[in-house]
C-alpha positions as CSV (number, residue, x, y, z in Angstrom):
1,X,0.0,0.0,0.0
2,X,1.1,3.3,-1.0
3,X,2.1,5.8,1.9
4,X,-0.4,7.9,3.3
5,X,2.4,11.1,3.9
6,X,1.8,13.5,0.6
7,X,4.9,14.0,-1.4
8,X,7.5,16.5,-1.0
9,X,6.8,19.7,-3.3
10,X,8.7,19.9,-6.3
11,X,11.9,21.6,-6.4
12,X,11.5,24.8,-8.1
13,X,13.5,28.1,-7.4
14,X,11.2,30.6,-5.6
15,X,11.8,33.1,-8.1
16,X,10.4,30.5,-10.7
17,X,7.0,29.5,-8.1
18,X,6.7,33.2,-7.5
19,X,6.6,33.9,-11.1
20,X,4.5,30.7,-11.8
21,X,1.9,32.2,-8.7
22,X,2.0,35.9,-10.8
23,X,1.4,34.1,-13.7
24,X,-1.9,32.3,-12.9
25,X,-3.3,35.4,-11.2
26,X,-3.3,36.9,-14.9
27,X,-5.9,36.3,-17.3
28,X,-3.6,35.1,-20.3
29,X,-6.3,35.2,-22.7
30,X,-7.1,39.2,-22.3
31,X,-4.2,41.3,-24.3
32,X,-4.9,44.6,-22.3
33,X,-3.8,46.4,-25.4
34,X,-7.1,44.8,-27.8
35,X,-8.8,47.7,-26.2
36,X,-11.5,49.2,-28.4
37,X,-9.9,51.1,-31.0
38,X,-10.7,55.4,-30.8
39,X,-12.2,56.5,-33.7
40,X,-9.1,57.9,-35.1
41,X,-7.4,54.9,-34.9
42,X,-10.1,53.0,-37.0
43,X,-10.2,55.7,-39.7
44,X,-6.4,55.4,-39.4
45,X,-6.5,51.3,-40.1
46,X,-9.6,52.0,-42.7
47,X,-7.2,54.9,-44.5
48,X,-4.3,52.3,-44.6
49,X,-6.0,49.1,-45.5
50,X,-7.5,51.0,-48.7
51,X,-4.5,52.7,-50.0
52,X,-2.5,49.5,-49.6
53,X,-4.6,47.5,-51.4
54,X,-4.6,46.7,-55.3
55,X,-8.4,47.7,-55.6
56,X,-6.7,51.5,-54.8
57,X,-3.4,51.3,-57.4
58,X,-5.8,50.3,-59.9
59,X,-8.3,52.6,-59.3
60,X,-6.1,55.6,-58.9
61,X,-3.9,54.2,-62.2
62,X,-7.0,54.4,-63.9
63,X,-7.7,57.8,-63.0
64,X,-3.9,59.2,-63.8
65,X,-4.2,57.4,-67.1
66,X,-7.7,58.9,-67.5
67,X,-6.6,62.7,-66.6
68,X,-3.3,62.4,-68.6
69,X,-5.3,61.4,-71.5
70,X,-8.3,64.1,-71.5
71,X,-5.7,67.0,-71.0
72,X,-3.0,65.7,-74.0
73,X,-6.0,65.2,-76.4
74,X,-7.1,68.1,-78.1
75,X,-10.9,67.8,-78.2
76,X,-11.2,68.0,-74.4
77,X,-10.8,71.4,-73.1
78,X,-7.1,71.4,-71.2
79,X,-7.9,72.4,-67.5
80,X,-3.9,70.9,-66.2
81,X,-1.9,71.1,-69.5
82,X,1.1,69.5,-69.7
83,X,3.2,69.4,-67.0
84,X,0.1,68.5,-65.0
85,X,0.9,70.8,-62.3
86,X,-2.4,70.6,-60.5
87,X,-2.3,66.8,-60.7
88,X,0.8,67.0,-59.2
89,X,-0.5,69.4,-56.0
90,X,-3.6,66.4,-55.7
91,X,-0.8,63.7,-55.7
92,X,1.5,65.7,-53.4
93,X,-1.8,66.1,-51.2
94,X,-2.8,62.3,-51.2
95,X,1.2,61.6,-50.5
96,X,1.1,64.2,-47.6
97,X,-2.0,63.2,-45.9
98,X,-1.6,59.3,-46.7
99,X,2.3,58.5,-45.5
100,X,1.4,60.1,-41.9
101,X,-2.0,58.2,-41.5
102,X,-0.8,54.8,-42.6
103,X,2.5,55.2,-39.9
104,X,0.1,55.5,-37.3
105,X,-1.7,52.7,-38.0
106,X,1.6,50.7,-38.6
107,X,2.4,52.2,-35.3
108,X,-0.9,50.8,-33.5
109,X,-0.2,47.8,-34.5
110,X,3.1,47.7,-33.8
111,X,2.2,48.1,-30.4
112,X,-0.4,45.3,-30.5
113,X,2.4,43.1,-32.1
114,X,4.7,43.5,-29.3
115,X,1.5,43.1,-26.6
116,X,1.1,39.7,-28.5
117,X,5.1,39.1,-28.0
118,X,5.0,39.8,-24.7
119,X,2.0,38.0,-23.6
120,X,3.4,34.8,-25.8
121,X,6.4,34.8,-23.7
122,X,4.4,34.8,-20.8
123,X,2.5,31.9,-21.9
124,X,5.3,30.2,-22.7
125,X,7.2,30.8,-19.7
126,X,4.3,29.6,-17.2
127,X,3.7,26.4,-19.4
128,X,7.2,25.9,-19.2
129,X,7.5,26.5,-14.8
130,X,4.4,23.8,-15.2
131,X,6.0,21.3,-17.5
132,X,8.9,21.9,-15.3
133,X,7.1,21.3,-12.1
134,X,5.2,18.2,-13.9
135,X,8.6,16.5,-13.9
136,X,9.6,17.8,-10.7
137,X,6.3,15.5,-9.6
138,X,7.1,12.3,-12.0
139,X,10.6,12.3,-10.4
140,X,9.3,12.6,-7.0
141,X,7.0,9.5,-7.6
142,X,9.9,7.6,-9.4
143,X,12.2,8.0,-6.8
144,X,9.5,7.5,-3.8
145,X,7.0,5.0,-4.9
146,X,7.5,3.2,-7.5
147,X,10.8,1.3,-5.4
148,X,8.1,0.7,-3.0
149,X,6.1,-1.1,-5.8
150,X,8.8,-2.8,-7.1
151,X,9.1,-4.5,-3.3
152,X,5.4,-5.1,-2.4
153,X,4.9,-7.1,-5.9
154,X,8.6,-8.9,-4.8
155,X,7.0,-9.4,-1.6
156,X,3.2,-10.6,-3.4
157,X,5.6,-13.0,-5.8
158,X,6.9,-15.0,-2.4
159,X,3.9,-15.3,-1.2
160,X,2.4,-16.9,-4.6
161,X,5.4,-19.2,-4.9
162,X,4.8,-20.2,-1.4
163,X,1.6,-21.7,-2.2
């Protein structure tokens, strides 16, 4: 029969269990950061999933081709003659306005990146304090019962070739 005494807790470092105790207290599934986006951060993401997309360079290569076209032919009346300076003020507005938007939105979600990063590694370092602990408990029972086993089924084998 298996001692009644429980086993010894497994040997971790207290800096590991205290970690390990921190780590259960959070909820691992919430990234504090997934917070409901402000308004301007939505418009920001919007603004920067639509000019990155091919639906957009087609679109606007459409329309370039389009103004070029109607201000170099002749039976169109020419309201940005050659050199298309006034095409190039609506560009150099769309570039202006555009670059800035899009970094903030790359920023935002650089920030949610590194949340994920961060709250990975905490994951993974609390399964691994468990998996750790795990074998702490398989080597306690190794090296405390199963030698115990081992003698009462010596001890049971005896008493069967005694009979």
């Amino acid at each position: 029969m298996l001692p009644a005494e429980l086993p010894e807790p497994p040997q971790v470092s207290l800096a590991e269990y205290q970690l390990l105790l921190q780590l259960r207290k959070h909820d691992l599934t919430q990234n504090p950061l997934k917070r409901k986006a402000t308004t301007g951060e939505r418009l920001a993401d919007r603004v920067a999933a639509t000019v990155g997309s091919w639906r957009f360079i087609i679109i606007q290569s459409i329309l370039l081709a389009l103004w070029i076209t109607l201000n170099l032919i002749a039976w169109v009346q020419h309201w940005d003659p050659y050199p298309f300076i006034l095409l190039n003020l609506a560009l150099s507005f769309q570039a202006a306005y555009s670059a800035p938007i899009i970094m903030m939105s790359q920023n935002r979600q650089s920030d949610l990146d590194r949340a994920d990063m961060r709250q990975d590694c905490e994951v993974n370092l609390k399964a691994e304090i468990e998996i750790e602990l795990l074998h702490d408990k398989l080597n306690l029972l190794r090296d405390r019962y199963i030698p115990e086993i081992l003698a009462q089924l010596q001890r049971i084998e005896e008493r069967l070739e005694q009979r």
